[in-house]
C-alpha positions as CSV (number, residue, x, y, z in Angstrom):
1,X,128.4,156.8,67.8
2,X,126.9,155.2,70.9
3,X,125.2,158.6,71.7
4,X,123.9,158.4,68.3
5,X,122.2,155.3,68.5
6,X,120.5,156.2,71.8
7,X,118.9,159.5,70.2
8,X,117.1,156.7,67.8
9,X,115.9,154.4,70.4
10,X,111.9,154.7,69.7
11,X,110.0,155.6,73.0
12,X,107.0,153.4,71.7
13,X,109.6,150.5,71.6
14,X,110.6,150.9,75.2
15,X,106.6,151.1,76.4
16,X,105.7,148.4,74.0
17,X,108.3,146.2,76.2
18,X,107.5,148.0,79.7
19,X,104.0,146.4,79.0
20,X,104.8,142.9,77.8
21,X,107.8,142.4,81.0
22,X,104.5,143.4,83.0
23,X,102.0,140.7,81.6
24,X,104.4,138.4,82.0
25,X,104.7,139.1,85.9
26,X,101.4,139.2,86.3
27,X,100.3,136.2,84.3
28,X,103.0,134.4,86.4
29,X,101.5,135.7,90.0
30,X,98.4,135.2,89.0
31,X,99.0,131.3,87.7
32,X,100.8,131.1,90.6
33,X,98.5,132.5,93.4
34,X,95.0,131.5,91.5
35,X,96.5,127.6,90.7
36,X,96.7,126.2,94.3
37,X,94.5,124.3,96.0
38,X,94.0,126.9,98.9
39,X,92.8,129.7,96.4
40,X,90.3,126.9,94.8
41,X,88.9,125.9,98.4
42,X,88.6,129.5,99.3
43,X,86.6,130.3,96.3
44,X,84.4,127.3,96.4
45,X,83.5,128.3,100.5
46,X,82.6,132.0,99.3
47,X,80.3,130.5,96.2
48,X,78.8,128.2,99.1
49,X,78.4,131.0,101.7
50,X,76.9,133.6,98.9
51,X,74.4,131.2,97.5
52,X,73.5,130.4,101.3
53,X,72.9,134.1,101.8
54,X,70.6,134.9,98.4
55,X,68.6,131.8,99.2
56,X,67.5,133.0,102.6
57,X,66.7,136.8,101.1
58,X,64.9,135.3,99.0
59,X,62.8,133.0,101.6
60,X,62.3,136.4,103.5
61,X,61.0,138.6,101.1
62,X,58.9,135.7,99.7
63,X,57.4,135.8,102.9
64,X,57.4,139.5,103.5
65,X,55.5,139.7,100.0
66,X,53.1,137.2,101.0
67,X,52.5,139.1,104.4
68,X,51.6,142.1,102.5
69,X,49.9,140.3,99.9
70,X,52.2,141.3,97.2
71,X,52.9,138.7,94.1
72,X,55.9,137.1,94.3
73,X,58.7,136.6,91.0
74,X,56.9,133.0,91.2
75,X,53.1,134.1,91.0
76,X,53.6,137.0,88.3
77,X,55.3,133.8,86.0
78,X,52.6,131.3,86.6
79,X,50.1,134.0,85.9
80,X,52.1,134.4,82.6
81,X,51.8,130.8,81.9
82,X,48.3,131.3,82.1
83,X,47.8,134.0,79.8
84,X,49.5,132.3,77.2
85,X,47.9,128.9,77.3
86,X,44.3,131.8,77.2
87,X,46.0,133.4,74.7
88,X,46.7,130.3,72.1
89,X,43.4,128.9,73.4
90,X,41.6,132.0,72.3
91,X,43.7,132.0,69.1
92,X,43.3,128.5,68.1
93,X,39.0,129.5,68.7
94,X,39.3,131.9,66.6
95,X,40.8,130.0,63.9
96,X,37.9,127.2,63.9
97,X,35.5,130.0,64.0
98,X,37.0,131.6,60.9
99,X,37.2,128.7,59.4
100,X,33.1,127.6,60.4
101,X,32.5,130.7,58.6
102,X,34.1,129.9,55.6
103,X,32.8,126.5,54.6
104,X,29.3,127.6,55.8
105,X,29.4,130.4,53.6
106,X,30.5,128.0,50.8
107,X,27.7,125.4,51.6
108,X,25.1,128.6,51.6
109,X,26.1,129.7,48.2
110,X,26.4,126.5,46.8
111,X,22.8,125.7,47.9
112,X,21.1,129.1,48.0
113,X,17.5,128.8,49.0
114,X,15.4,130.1,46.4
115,X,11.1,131.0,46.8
116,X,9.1,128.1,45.3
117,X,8.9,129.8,41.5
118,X,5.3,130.2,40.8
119,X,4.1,129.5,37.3
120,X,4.0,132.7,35.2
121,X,0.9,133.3,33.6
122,X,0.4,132.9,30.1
123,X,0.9,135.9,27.7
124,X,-2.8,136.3,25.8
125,X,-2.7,140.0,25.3
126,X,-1.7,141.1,22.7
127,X,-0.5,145.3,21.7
128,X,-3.2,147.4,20.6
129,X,-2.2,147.6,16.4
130,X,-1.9,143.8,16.6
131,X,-5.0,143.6,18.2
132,X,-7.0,146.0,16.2
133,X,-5.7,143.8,12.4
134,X,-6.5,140.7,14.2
135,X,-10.2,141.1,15.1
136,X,-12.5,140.4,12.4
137,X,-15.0,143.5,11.7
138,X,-18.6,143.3,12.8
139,X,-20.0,146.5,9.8
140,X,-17.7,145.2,7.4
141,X,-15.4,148.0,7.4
142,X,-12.0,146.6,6.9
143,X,-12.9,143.0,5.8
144,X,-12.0,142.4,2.1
């Protein structure tokens, strides 16, 4: 019956618990190695030592740049800077321009500026049938 009981023993069982026994040992070494204050003081001299070393590459090839004549991180953001202030300088012209526009073009049509009208001449003609009943006949041919 023993025997049987071994056959059933799930393989996933005995992994699953191969793998938490070996979190456990490691979350102990490392709480263990990575708590003290040596580990702490080593770490802080190799922050110290690697911030040391990037500050003087970057001093060098600030300097190599500038020998060459080559725009440095720092010039190519201030240059930025400076495109954008243009940019919403430019934008915010543009704006009052558009909006010049506008309210000229309302004042212009609210006050077009028309040519001095001219009197129009007075209307003494008169159409040919109108003309012809109208006029009084010199041989009496017509008149009543």
């Amino acid at each position: 019956m023993a025997e049987q009981a071994e056959a059933q023993v799930n393989p996933l069982d005995t992994w699953r618990q191969f793998i938490t026994d070996s979190e456990r040992q490691w979350n102990a070494f490392f709480q263990d190695v990575l708590g003290t204050d040596t580990f702490s003081g080593a770490m802080n001299t190799w922050v110290e030592a690697s911030l040391t070393v990037q500050r003087m590459i970057a001093d060098q090839l600030e300097r190599y740049y500038t020998t060459f004549n080559i725009p440095t991180h720092n010039d190519l953001v201030a240059l930025g800077e400076r495109m954008k202030a243009i940019e919403e300088s430019l934008a915010r012209l543009e704006s009052q321009l558009a909006t010049a526009r506008v309210s000229s073009a309302r004042k212009s049509a609210a006050t077009v500026v028309r040519a001095p009208s001219r009197a129009k001449p007075k209307r003494t003609r008169k159409p040919p049938v109108a003309a012809a009943m109208s006029r009084p006949a010199a041989n009496g041919v017509g008149a009543k």
